[in-house]
C-alpha positions in Angstrom: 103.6 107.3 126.9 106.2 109.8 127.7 109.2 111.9 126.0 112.1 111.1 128.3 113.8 114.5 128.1 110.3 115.9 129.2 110.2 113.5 132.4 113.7 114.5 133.5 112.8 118.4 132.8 110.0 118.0 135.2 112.3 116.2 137.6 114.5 119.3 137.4 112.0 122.3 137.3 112.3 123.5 133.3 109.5 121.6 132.3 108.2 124.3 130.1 111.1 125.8 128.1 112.0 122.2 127.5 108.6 120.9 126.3 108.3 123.8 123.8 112.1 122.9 122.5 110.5 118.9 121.8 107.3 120.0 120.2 109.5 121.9 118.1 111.6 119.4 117.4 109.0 116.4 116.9 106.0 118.4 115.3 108.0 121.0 113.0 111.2 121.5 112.4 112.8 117.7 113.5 115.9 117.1 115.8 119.5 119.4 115.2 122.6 119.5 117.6 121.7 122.9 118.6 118.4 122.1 119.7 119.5 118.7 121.7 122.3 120.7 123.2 119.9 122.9 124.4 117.6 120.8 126.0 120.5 118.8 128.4 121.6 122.2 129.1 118.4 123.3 130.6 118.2 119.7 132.4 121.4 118.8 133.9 120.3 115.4 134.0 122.1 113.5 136.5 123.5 109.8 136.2 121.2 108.2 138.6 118.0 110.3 136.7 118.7 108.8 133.3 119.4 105.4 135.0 115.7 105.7 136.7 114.4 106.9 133.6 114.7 103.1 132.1 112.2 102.3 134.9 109.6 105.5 134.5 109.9 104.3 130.6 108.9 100.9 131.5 105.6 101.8 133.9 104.6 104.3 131.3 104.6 101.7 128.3 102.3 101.6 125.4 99.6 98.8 125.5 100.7 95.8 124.5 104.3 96.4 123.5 105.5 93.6 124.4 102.9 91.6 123.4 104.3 92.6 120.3 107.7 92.3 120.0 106.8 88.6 121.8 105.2 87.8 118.2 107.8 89.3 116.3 110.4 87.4 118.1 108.5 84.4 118.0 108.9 84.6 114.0 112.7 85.3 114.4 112.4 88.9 113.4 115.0 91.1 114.4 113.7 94.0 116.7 115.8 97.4 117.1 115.3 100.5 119.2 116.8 103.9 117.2 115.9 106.7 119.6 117.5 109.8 119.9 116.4 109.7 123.5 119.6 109.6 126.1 122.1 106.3 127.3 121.8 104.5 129.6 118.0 104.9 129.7 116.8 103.9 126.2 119.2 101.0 126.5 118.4 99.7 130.0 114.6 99.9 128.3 115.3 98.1 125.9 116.7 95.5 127.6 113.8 95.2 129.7 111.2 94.5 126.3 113.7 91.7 125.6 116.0 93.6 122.5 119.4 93.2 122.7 121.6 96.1 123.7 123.8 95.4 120.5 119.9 96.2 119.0 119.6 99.6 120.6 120.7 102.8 119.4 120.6 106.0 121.2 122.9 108.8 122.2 125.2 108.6 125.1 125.3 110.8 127.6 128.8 111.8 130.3 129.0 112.5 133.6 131.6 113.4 136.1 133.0 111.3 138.6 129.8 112.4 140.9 127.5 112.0 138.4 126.3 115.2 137.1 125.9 115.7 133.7 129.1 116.3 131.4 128.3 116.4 127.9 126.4 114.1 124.8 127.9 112.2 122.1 128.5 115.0 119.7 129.1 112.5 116.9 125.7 110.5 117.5 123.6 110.2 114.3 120.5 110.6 116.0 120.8 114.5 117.0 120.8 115.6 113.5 118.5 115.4 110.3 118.3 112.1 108.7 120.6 110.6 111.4 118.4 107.4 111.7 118.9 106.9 107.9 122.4 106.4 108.7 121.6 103.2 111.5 119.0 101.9 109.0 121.6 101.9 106.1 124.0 99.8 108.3 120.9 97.4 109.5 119.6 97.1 105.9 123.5 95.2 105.3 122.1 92.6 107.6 117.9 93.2 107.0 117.1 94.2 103.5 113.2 94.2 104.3 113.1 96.8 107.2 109.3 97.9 108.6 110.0 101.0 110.9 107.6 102.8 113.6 108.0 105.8 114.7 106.2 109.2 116.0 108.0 112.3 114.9 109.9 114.3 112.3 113.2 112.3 112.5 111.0 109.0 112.3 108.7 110.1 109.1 112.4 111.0 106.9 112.8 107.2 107.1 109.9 106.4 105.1 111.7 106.6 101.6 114.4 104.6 103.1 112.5 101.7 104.0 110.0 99.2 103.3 106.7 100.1 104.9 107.2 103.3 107.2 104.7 103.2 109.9 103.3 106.2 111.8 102.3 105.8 115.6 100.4 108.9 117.0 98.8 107.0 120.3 100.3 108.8 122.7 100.9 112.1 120.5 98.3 112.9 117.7 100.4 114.6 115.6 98.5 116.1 112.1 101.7 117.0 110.7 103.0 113.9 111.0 99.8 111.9 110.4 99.4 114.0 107.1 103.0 112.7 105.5 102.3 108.5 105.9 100.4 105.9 104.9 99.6 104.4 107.4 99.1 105.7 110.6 97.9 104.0 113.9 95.9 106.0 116.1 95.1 104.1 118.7 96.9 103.7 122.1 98.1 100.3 121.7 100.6 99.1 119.0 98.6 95.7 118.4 97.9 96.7 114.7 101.3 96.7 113.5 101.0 93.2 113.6 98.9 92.9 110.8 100.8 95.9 108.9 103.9 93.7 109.8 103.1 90.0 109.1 102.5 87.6 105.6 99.8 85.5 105.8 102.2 82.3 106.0 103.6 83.8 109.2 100.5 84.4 110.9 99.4 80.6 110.4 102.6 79.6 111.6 102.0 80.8 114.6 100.9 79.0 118.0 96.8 79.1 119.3 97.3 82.8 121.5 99.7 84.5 119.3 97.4 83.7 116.5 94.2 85.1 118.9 96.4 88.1 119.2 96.7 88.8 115.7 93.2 88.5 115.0 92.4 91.2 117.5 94.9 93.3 116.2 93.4 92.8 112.6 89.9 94.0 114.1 91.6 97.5 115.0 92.6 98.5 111.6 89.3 100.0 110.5 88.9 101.8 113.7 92.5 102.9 114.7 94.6 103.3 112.1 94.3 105.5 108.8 95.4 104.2 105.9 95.8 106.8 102.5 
């Protein structure tokens, strides 16, 4: 429910300034060094702030999350986080939905040896155009079908790159965005990428409540998501 460079700008008092830079960034023009440079600048996030950030992520979830990945993983499927949002939060996340940190991608930040905030992985895919085409290219080795979510610019230049892009605009309605996919879930909770996700084999397969689960899910489509 949050952009984690946001929360730690409002922790540090340039909540503003740094909004405007991630509207920019997720709305319009998409992510560039420059820019993420210039957000951490204006934050100074400290070591112990992008620690606590795992935990602010984790009470500010999207509904039923993990109900999800629980059904995806019950099925076997692989499930990866490629964030351009800040190490060690988005991995320490992760790790509490249950994904493997050898599954999460983000971009690390440095500190000195009190903590303050150093510098960001210059080299990091994910603070430039395109950069999560690069991760998906190397999971794709592994993962030939490959279904990706995601809210914003850097997430929609997947969608040729992919089997079924899938836009989430819960939390952020974004018409831009929602304008350039397919399929687009509107609704708070991520329940109907289950149905967008699953063949009819591998819903039967599954046990009494996942099953119960899906079906709800499937009862959200006309309502929740738009579909061109």
């Amino acid at each position: 429910e949050i952009e984690g460079i946001d929360q730690l700008a409002l922790e540090n008092h340039v909540k503003e300034p740094v909004e405007q830079l991630t509207h920019e960034a997720m709305s319009t023009t998409g992510l560039n060094a420059d820019l993420y440079a210039q957000r951490l600048g204006l934050v100074q996030p400290s070591n112990k702030q992008t620690e606590h950030l795992a935990n602010t992520y984790f009470s500010h979830l999207s509904p039923d999350t993990q109900t999800v990945i629980n059904v995806l993983h019950a099925l076997n499927k692989a499930v990866y986080v490629i964030s351009a949002g800040n190490n060690p939060a988005v991995t320490l996340f992760a790790q509490k939905l249950k994904i493997n940190k050898q599954n999460t991608f983000a971009v690390d930040l440095f500190f000195d040896e009190d903590g303050n905030y150093n510098h960001f992985d210059h080299q990091s895919p994910m603070v430039n155009a395109f950069g999560k085409n690069k991760v998906l290219k190397e999971i794709q080795k592994k993962h030939p079908r490959v279904i990706h979510i995601g809210d914003g610019i850097n997430d929609i230049e997947t969608q040729d790159h992919v089997t079924r892009f899938i836009g989430y605009g819960g939390h952020f309605f974004r018409q831009s965005i929602a304008d350039q996919c397919s399929i687009y879930i509107k609704s708070k909770s991520l329940l109907p990428v289950l149905p967008l996700t699953l063949t009819q084999a591998e819903m039967v397969s599954l046990n009494t409540e996942h099953q119960e689960t899906v079906r709800r899910a499937t009862g959200m489509l006309n309502d929740h998501v738009l579909m061109s």
